[in-house]
N, C-alpha and C positions, 0 to 999 in steps of 0.2 A: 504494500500500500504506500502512495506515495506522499508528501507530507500536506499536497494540493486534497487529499481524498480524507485527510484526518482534521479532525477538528473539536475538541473538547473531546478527545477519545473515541470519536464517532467517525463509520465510514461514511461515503458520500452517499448509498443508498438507504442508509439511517438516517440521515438531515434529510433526505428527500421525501421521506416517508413522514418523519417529523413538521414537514413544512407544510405538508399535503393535508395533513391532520390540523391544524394551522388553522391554513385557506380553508378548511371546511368548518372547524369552528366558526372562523373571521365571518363566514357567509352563513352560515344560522343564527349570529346574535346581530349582526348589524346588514344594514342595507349599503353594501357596498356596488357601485355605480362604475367606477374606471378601471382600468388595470394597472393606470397611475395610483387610485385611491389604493389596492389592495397592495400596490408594493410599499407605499406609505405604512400601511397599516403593518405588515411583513415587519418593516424594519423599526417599529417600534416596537415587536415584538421580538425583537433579538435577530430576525433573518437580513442575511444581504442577499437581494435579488437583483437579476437583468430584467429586462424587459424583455428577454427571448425565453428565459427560466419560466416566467410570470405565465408568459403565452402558451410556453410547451405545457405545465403544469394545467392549464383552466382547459387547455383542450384534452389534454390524458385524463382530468377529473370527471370531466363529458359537462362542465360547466355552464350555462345558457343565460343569457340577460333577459326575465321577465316585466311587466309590468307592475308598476307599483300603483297603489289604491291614487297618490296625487301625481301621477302622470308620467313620471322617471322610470326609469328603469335598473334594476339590482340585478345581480347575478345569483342563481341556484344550481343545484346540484340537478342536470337531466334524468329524467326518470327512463327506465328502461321503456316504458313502452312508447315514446313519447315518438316514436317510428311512428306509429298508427296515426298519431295527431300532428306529422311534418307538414303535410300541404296548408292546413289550417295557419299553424303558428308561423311557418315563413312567409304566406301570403299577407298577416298581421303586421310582422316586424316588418316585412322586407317594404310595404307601403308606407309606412309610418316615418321607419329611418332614411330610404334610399333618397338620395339624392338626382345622382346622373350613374350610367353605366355606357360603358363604350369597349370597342376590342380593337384590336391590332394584334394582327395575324390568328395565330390560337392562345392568345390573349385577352379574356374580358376584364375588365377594369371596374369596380362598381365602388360608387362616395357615397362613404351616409355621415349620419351625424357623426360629430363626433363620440367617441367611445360604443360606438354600435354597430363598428364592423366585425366583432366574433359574434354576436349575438346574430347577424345575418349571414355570416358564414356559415357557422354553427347548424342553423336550421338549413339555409340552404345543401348542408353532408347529409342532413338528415332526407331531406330528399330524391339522392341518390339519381343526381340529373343524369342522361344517358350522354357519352362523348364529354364528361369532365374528367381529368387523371388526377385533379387534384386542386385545393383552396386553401388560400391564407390568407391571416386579417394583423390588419395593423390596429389603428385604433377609430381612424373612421376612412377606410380604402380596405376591399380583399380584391383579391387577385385569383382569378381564375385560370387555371390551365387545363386547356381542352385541346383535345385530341388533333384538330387539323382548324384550318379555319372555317368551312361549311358549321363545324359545330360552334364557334363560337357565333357565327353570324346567326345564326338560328338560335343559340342559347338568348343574346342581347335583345333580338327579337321579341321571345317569347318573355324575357325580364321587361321590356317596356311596355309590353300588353300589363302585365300585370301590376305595374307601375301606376299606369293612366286606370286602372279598376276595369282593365275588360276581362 
């Protein structure tokens, strides 16, 4: 073990487990909103985090930005079936947050608010669009990558149908 993997005695998959446990407290007693807010809250709780840590973490947790009773939005723990309720919850979020979406090449590009691009990621994996390889969120921009560009022209397509409420 090297001296990068040790820390108060602990390997790097004990701190990771330990942080995990954390983040999931941190999100059943408070309503946390950003991914800035939960690194905030991380390192008053004793953790150093990245912003790529924070990310990898809320997506390996299966983490999801619900709505809040006055209008915001917080982060919860995804429930396993919550496959069966994707179409519903990403046509919700994805109206609400999205901005603009565009592609280049097999590229789609989609702006929402800010801090509600894993929360439209997120439901959009849940979706399981046909001809995407793969999605990532920053904090209000994800980045789609799709298979050729016919898919992403048809993806963007059918994202501004549902955009405009058809």
């Amino acid at each position: 073990m090297t001296s990068k993997e040790k820390k108060d005695g602990r390997d790097a998959n004990s701190m990771k487990m330990t942080r995990r446990e954390a983040i999931l407290k941190l999100i059943a007693s408070e309503k946390i909103a950003t991914q800035n807010d939960l690194s905030k809250r991380l390192e008053e709780e004793g953790f150093q985090v990245t912003q790529a840590t924070i990310s990898r973490d809320i997506r390996e947790l299966r983490l999801v930005k619900t709505a809040n009773s006055n209008g915001g939005y917080h982060y919860e723990v995804g429930k396993p079936s919550e496959k069966y309720h994707a179409p519903h919850k990403f046509y919700s979020i994805y109206q609400a947050a999205v901005r603009d979406v565009d592609f280049a090449q097999n590229l789609v590009v989609i702006h929402s608010d800010v801090g509600m691009a894993q929360a439209v990621c997120a439901t959009m994996d849940a979706m399981e669009w046909p001809g995407v390889l793969g999605t990532l969120a920053g904090d209000d921009t994800v980045l789609v990558i799709t298979r050729d560009k016919t898919c992403a022209e048809e993806l963007v397509q059918t994202l501004r149908e549902i955009q405009n409420g058809k």
